[in-house]
FINU-911521 format. One line per field, with one value per residue (C-alpha): y, x, z. Coordinates in steps of 0.001 Angstrom, whole numbers, plus 524288, in hexadecimal, padded with zeros to 5 digits. Each point is the difference from the previous one (the first is absolute). Layout:
<sites>
Y <- c(Y_...)
X <- c(X_...)
Z <- c(Z_...)
</sites>
This chain:
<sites>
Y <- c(61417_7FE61_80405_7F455_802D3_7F78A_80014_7FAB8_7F926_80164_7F465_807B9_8085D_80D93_7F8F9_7F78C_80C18_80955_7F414_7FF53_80EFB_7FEFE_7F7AB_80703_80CE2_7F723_7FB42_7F35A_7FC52_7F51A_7FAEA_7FACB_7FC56_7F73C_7FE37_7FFD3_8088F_7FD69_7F575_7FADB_8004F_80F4D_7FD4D_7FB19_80B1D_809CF_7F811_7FEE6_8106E_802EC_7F559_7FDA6_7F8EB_8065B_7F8FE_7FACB_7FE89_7F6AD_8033F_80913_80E55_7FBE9_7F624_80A20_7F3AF_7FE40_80ED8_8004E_7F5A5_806A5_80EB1_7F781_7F9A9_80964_80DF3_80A5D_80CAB_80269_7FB3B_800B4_7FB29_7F924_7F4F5_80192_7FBA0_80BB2_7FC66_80B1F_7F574_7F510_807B5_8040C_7F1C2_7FD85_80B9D_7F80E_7FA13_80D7B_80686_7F301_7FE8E_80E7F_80548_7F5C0_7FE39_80DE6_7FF80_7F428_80546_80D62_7F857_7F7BE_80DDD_806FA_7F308_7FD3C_80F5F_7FF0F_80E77_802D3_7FAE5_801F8_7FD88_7FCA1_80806_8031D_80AFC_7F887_80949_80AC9_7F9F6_806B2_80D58_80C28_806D8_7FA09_7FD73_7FA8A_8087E_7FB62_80A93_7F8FC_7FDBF_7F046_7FBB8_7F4D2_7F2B4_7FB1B_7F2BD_7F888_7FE93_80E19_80395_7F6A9_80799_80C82_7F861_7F9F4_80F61_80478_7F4F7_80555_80BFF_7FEC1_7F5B8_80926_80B67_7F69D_7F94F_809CF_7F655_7FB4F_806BB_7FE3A_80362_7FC28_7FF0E_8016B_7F6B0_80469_7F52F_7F69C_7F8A9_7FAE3_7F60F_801D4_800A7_7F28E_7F8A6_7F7FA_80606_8057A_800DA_7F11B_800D8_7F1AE_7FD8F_808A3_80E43_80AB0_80A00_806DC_7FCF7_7F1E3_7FDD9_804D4_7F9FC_7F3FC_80045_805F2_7F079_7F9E4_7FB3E_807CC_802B9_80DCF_80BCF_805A2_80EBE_8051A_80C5C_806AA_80CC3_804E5_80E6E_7FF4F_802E3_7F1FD_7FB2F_7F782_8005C_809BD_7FB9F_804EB_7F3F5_7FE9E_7F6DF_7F71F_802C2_80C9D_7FE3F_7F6A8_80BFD_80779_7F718_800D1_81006_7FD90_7F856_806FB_80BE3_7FA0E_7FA23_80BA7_809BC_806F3_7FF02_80D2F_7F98C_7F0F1_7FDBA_802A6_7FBA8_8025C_7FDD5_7F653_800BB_806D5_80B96_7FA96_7FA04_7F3AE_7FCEC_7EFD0_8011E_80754_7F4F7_7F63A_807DF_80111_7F000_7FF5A_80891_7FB08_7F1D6_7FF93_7F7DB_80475_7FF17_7F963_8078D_8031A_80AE3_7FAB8_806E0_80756_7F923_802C6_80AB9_8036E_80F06_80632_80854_801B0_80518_805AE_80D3D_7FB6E_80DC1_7FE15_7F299_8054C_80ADD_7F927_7F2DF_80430_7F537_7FE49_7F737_7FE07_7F47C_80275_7F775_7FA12_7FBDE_7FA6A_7F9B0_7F816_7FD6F_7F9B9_7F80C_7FC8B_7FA73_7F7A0_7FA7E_7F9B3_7FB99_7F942_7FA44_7FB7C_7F738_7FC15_7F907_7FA60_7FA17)
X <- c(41048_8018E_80BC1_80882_8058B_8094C_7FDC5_809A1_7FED3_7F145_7FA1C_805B9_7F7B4_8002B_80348_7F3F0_7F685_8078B_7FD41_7F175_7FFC4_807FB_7F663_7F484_806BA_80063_80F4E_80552_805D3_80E45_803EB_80E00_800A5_807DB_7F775_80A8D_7F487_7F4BF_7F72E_7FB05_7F0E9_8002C_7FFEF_7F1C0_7FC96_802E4_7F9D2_7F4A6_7FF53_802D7_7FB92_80D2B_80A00_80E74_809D6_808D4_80F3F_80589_81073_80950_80180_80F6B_7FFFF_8018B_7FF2C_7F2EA_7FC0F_805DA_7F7EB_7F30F_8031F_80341_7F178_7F84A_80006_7FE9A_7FC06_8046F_803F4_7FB85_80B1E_7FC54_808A5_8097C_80358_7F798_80170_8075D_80422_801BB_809AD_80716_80406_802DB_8046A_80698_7F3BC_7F8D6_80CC8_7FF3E_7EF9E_7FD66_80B69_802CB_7F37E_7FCE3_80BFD_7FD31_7F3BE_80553_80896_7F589_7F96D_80A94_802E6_7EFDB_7FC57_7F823_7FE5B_7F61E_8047D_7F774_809B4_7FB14_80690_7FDF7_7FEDE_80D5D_8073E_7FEE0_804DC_7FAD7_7FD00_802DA_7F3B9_7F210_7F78C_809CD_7FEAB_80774_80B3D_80209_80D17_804B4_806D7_8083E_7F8E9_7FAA8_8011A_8066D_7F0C4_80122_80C3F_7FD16_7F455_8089A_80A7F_7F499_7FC01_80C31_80144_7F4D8_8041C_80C64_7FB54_7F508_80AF6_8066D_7F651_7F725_7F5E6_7FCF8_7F7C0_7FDE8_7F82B_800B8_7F548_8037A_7F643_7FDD9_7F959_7F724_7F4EC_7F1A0_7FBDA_7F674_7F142_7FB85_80D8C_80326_80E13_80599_80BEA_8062A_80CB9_806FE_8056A_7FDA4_7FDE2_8081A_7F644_7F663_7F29D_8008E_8069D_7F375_7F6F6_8073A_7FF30_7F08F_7FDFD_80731_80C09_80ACC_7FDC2_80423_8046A_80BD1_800C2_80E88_800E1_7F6D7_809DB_8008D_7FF56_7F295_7F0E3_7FF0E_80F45_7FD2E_80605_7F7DB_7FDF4_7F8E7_7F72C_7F84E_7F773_805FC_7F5A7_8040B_80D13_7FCC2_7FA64_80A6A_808A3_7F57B_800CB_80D72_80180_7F61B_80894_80BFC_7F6F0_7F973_80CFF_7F997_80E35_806F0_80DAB_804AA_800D3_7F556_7FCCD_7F46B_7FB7A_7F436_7F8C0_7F5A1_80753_7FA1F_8098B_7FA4A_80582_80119_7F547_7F683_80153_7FC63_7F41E_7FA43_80248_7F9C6_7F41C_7FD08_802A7_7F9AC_80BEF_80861_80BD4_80BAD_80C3B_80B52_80991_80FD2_80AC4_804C2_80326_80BDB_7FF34_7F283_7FC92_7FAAE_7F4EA_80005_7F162_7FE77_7FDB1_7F833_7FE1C_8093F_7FC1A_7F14A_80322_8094F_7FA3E_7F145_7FEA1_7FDA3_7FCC1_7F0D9_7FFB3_7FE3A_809C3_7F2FB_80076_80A84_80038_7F136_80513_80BD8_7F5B1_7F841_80BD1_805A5_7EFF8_80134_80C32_7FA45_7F6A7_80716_80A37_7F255_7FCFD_80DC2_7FFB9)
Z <- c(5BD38_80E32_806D2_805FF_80C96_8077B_80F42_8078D_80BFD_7FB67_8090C_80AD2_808E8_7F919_7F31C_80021_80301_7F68E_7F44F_80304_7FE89_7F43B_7F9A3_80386_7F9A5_7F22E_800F2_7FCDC_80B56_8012A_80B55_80501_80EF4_80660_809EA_80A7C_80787_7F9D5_7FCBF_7F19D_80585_7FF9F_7EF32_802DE_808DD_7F680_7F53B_80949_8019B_7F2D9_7F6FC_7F7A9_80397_7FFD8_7F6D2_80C6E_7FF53_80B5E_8018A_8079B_7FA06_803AE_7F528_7F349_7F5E9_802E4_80287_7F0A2_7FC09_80682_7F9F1_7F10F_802F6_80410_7F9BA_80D35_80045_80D9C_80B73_80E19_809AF_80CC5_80336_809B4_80FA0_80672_81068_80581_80D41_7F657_7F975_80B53_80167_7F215_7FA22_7F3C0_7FCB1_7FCD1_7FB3C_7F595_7FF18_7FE0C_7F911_7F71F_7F9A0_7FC76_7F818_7FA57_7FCB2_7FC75_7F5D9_7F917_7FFCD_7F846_7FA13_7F952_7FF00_80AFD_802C7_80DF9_80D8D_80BF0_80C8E_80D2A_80816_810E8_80608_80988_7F635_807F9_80C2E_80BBC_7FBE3_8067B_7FB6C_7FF92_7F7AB_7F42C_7F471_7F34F_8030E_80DC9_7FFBB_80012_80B8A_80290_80063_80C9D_7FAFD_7F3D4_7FAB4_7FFEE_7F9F8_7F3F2_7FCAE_80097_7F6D6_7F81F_7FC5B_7FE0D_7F573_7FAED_7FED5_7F9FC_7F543_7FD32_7FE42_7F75A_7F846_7F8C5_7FC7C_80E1A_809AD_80F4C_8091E_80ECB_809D8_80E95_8068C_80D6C_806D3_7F8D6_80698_7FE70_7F512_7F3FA_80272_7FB6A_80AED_7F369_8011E_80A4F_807EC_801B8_806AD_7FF57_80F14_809F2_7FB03_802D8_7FB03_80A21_7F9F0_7FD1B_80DE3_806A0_7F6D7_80331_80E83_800E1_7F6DB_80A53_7F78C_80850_80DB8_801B4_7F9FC_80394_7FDC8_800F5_80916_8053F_805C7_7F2E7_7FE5D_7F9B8_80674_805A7_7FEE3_7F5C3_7F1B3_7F5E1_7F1D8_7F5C2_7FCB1_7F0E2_7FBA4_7F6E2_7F4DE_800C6_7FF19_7F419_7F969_7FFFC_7F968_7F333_7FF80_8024C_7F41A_7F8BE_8011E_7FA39_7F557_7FABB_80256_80A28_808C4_804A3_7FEF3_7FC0A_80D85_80AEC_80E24_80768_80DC4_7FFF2_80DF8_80706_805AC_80D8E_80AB3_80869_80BE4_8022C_80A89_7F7FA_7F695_80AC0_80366_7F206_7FEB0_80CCC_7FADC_7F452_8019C_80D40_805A7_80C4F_7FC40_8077B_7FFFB_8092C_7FEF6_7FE63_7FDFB_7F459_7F21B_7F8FD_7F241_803DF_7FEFD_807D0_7F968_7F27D_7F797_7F1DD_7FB96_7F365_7F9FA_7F620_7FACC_80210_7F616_7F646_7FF18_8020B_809CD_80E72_809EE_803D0_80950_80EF7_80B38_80366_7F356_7FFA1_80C18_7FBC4_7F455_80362_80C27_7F3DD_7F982_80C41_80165_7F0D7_8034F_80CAC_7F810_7F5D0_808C0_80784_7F2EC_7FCEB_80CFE)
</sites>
């Protein structure tokens, strides 16, 4: 028998990718999106990658009558947890929106858990829990500071629920993957990043503006204290992010965990700078860029990159994608895109 997994907010970027790799690894893959960021088309897509097409869920993880109905429906083996508000600025502005989006639903969920003997939860966590750091790279024992931003501080409240139900449910087990910065799109562009509105994530801003669809590209601050004065992240290919969610799971499946509750850091252990990003686009795509340099945005940090040694050793898994690919990738991805409005037109 297969294994049925729920994935959450699994039309969504990293949800979308992670369900395609899902199916290739042999598991029966649900879906529930509301598709408040994310569009019904990328069901096709990952049909179109993987040849199956995911048993799809359309409601709000904040209505727990029809999150009871799914879990009485379909019998899971495990869950992987994407949906949630994720712009850091966004949620500057709205800070009760995320406090509500991200919070609420993981207990909802967490209750239909406990509630249906659903056992395995895979939560996707940020590497915003650890603030700005004092120390780079971020190791596992990096100390969490306070929250830059309310995005931030609902991932840190998010594990901490986590946590505690885990130390209070003996049948449930957890384990958290700090993202560090996402980006790129799967090989064949039928999925890829598809931010509704104007995108407040790096990568599909410049893809955006080298099609022509926004003008320019604003990068915030260049008098950081970094080697060109522009923010550092620690950028990974989407499909290897995807990845990691299966061992992830896979270890909670086959008892392989060291405690109920684990996190890991899931990047390259490589910082970027926001220019060096630029330049890669610019090299593989073959498109000067237009950008101009503005002034600073509010809850950004500064510099923030992955030491992956840990997650290397425990989980067995690293990253093997290249910025450059990432950056063609994610050109690839905005050129179908192109096309495909070319046609609607």
């Amino acid at each position: 028998m297969k294994k049925k997994i729920l994935v959450t907010g699994g039309l969504g970027y990293i949800g979308s990718h992670t369900s395609v790799e899902l199916i290739n690894k042999g598991f029966e893959v649900v879906i529930v999106d509301n598709l408040s960021n994310s569009e019904k088309g990328a069901l096709d897509g990952i049909e179109k990658i993987s040849g199956v097409r995911p048993t799809f869920y359309e409601f709000d993880l904040l209505d727990s009558d029809q999150l009871d109905n799914l879990f009485k429906t379909e019998k899971l083996d495990g869950i992987i947890h994407f949906a949630a508000s994720k712009a850091v600025g966004e949620s500057v502005d709205k800070p009760r929106l995320y406090y509500r989006n991200n919070l609420q639903t993981l207990l909802n969920l967490l209750d239909a858990m406990v509630a249906h003997g659903v056992d395995n939860i895979v939560f996707s966590s940020s590497c915003t829990v650890y603030g700005q750091p004092d120390v780079l790279p971020v190791t596992e024992q990096t100390p969490v500071q306070p929250a830059l931003s309310p995005y931030g501080n609902t991932k840190q409240i998010c594990e901490e629920i986590l946590r505690d139900t885990v130390a209070a449910d003996a049948n449930v087990k957890a384990v958290a993957l700090r993202y560090f910065n996402p980006v790129g799109a799967h090989a064949s562009a039928e999925i890829g990043e598809l931010p509704l509105g104007v995108p407040q994530n790096l990568m599909p801003f410049i893809t955006q503006t080298g099609v022509g669809k926004r003008e320019m590209l604003s990068v915030f601050g260049d008098d950081y204290d970094t080697k060109d004065g522009t923010c550092v992240r620690d950028y990974i290919h989407v499909v290897d992010l995807a990845q990691a969610h299966i061992v992830a799971l896979n270890r909670m499946i086959e008892g392989n965990q060291k405690s109920e509750y684990e996190f890991f850091n899931v990047g390259t252990g490589t910082g970027s700078t926001v220019l060096e990003v630029i330049q890669s686009f610019e090299k593989t795509s073959g498109e000067k860029l237009n950008y101009k340099i503005v002034e600073r945005r509010a809850g950004d940090i500064e510099k923030i990159y992955a030491d992956t040694t840990f997650s290397n050793k425990e989980l067995g898994w690293s990253s093997e994608k290249t910025l450059d690919d990432m950056t063609s990738s994610a050109w690839k991805w905005q050129l179908h895109l192109k096309e495909k409005e070319a046609e609607t037109v």
